[in-house]
N, C-alpha and C positions, 0 to 999 in steps of 0.2 A: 504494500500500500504506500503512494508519494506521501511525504510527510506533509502535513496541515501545511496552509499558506494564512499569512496574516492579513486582511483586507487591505487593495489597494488605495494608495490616496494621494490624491491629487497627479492623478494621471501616474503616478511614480510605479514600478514593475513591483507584485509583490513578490517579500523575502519567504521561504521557507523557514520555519521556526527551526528546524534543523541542521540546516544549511551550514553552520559552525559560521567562526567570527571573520573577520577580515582577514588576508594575507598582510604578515608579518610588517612594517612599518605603518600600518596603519595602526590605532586605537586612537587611547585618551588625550594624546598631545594636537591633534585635530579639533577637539570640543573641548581643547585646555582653556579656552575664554569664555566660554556657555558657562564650563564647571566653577573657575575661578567666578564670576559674578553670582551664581550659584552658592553657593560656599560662604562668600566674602571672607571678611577679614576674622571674623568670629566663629564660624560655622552656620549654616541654616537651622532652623529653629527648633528641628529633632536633633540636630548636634547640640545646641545649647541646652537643651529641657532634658533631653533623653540621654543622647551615647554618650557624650562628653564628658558628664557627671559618673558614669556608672565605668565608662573605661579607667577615672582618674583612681577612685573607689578602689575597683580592683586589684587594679595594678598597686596602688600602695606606694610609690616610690618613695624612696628616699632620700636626705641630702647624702652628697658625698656618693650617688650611685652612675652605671654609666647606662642610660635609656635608647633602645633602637627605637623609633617609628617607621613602621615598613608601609610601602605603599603612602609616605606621608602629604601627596598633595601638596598645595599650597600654606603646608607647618602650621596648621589651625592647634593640633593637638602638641606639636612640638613647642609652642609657644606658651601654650600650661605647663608644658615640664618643667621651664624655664623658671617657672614661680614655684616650683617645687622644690628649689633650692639642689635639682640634682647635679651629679660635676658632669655631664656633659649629654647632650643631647645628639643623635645623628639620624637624618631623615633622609630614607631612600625614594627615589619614585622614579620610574621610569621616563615621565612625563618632561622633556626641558624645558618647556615653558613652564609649568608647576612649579618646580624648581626654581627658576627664573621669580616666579611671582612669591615662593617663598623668600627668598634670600631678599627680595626688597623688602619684606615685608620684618623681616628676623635682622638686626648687627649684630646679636649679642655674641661676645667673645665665646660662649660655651657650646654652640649652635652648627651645625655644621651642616650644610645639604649634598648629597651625591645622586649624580646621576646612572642610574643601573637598572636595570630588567631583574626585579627580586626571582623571578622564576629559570633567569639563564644566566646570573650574573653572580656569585656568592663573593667576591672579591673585599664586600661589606663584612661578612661573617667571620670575626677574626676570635671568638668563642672567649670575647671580654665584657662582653656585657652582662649587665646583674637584671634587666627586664627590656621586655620588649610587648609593643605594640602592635595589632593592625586592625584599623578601624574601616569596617565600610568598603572591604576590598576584594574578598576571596573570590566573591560571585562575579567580581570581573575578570577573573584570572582562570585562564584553562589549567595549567599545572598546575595544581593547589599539590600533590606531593613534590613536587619541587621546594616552590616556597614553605612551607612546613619543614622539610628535612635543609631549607639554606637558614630556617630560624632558630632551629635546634642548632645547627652547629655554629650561630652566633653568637648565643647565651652559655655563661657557664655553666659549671654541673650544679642542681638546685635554681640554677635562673627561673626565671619565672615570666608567662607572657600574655597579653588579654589579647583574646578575635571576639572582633563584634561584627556581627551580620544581621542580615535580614531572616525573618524567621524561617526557615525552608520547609518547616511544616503548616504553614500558614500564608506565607506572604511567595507566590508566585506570579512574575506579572503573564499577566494576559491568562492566566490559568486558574488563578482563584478571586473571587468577588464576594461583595457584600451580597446579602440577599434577607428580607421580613417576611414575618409567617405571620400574616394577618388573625389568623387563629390564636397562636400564641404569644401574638405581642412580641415579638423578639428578634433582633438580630441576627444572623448566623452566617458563617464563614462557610462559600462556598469552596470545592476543589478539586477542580479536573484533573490534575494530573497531581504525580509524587514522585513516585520509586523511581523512574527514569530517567536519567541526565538528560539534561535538555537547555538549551542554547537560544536564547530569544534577543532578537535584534528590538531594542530601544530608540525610539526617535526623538534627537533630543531639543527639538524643537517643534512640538504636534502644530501643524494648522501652517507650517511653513514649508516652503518646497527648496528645504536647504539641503536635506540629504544627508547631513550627519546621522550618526547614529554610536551608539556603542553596541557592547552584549553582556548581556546576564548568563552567567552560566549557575543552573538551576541543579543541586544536588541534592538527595536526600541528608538525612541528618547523619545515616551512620556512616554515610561515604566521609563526612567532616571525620568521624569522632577515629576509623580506622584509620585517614589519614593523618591526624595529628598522634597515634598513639604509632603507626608505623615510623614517623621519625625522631621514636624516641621522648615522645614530650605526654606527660599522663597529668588529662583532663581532673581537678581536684574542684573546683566549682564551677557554676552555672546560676548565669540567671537570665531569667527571659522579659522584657523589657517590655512596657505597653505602652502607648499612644497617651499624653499629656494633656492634649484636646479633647473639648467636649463640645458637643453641638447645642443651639439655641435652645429653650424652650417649646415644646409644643408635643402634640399626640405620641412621635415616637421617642422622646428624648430618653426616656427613661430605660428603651431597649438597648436602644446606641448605645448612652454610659455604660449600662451593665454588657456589654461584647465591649467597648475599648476595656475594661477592665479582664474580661475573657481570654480575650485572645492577645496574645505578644506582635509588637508590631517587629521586637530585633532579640537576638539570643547573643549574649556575652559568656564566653569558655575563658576560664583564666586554668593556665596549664605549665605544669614544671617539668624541668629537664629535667631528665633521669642521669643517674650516675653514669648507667654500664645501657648498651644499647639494648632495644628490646628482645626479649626471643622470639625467634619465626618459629611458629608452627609448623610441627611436618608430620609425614602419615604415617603411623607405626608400621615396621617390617612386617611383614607376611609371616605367620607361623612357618616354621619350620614342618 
């Protein structure tokens, strides 16, 4: 069966949801000005209310400690570390303009940005770091055991690192929706799809016939949890994050609240290195 097509718009040829992401020099450094105005200089408003607060939480840093940000954009989060009083901040992102929009935006002597592809590039990973971040990234990244096994071997032994994402049991685009059951008064999360990786092109400018676009790449939960425990790094909390907003007054409000309360709009793993690497599993010898 050809994989679903997303409808077309504005004359523009539709993408197959499966189609996978753009060939290699393309991504986020094309929609690096969409994202930077996006963002701004503080985060947008589920950075501020939501992840920002709950990645600082976790992570715990300390002064005197040395903090990665991977995938760090325009140093939104790097720029909190910095009032953390820790001895040194270092922000990756593949993106040069990102980069670029950090480094104006950051002087500070302890602050450092580099440009690298965390998923082909480990030249970062120099296994001196006491904690590490990545916020808001994974589901844009097809190698996620790459970046996982280049984050482990950035952090010392016992380091410690927060990923925060979108809930992948909840929150798919184009594949799960809100929907009310007039009967019971109620909100409820719908969801087409799950178990499947799956690859969904984002247009990041809806109603304009710019053509950008990024991709989300859609995994279940345990594709996450085996690939953070295959490189070495074991999952020790979790929390699931919900939506800060509340809708107006009226007939359904009361549904709404109680599902933003329901359902997590992001899920945060704070995960430690291990001493000694993991052991692989393998199949017991055939009896004799």
């Amino acid at each position: 069966m050809p994989p679903p097509f997303r409808k077309p718009s504005h004359g523009r040829r539709p993408v197959p949801l499966n189609s996978g992401p753009p060939k290699q020099g393309q991504g986020w450094d094309q929609v690096a000005s969409w994202y930077d105005k996006l963002v701004g200089d503080d985060g947008s408003d589920y950075h501020k209310n939501v992840i920002l607060p709950a990645t600082l939480r976790m992570l715990d840093a300390k002064p005197n400690e040395r903090v990665l940000d991977l995938c760090c954009g325009q140093g939104v989060l790097t720029r909190l570390l910095i009032e953390q009083r820790v001895a040194e901040v270092v922000g990756v992102d593949a993106s040069p303009k990102l980069i670029t929009a950090a480094r104006e935006r950051s002087h500070h002597p302890k602050v450092k940005f580099l440009i690298a592809d965390v998923c082909t590039n480990s030249t970062w990973a120099d296994g001196k770091f006491d904690a590490a971040a990545c916020v808001m990234a994974v589901h844009d990244l097809e190698a996620i055991d790459k970046l996982f096994a280049h984050l482990a071997q950035a952090l010392k032994p016992g380091g410690r690192a927060v990923i925060v994402f979108l809930h992948p049991c909840f929150r798919i685009p184009r594949q799960s929706h809100w929907g009310w059951d007039d009967e019971k008064k109620v909100q409820y999360r719908r969801l087409d799809r799950y178990s499947l990786p799956l690859s969904i092109p984002i247009t990041t400018h809806p109603g304009q016939a710019t053509g950008e676009q990024t991709w989300f790449h859609h995994r279940s939960l345990s594709a996450y949890l085996n690939a953070i425990g295959s490189a070495g790094l074991a999952v020790t909390q979790c929390e699931e994050l919900h939506s800060h907003r509340r809708s107006q007054p009226g007939p359904r409000s009361r549904g709404e609240h109680r599902a933003a309360e329901e359902f997590p709009v992001f899920i945060a793993l704070k995960a430690i290195k291990l001493s000694a690497a993991p052991a692989v599993a393998t199949r017991p010898a055939p009896a004799p």
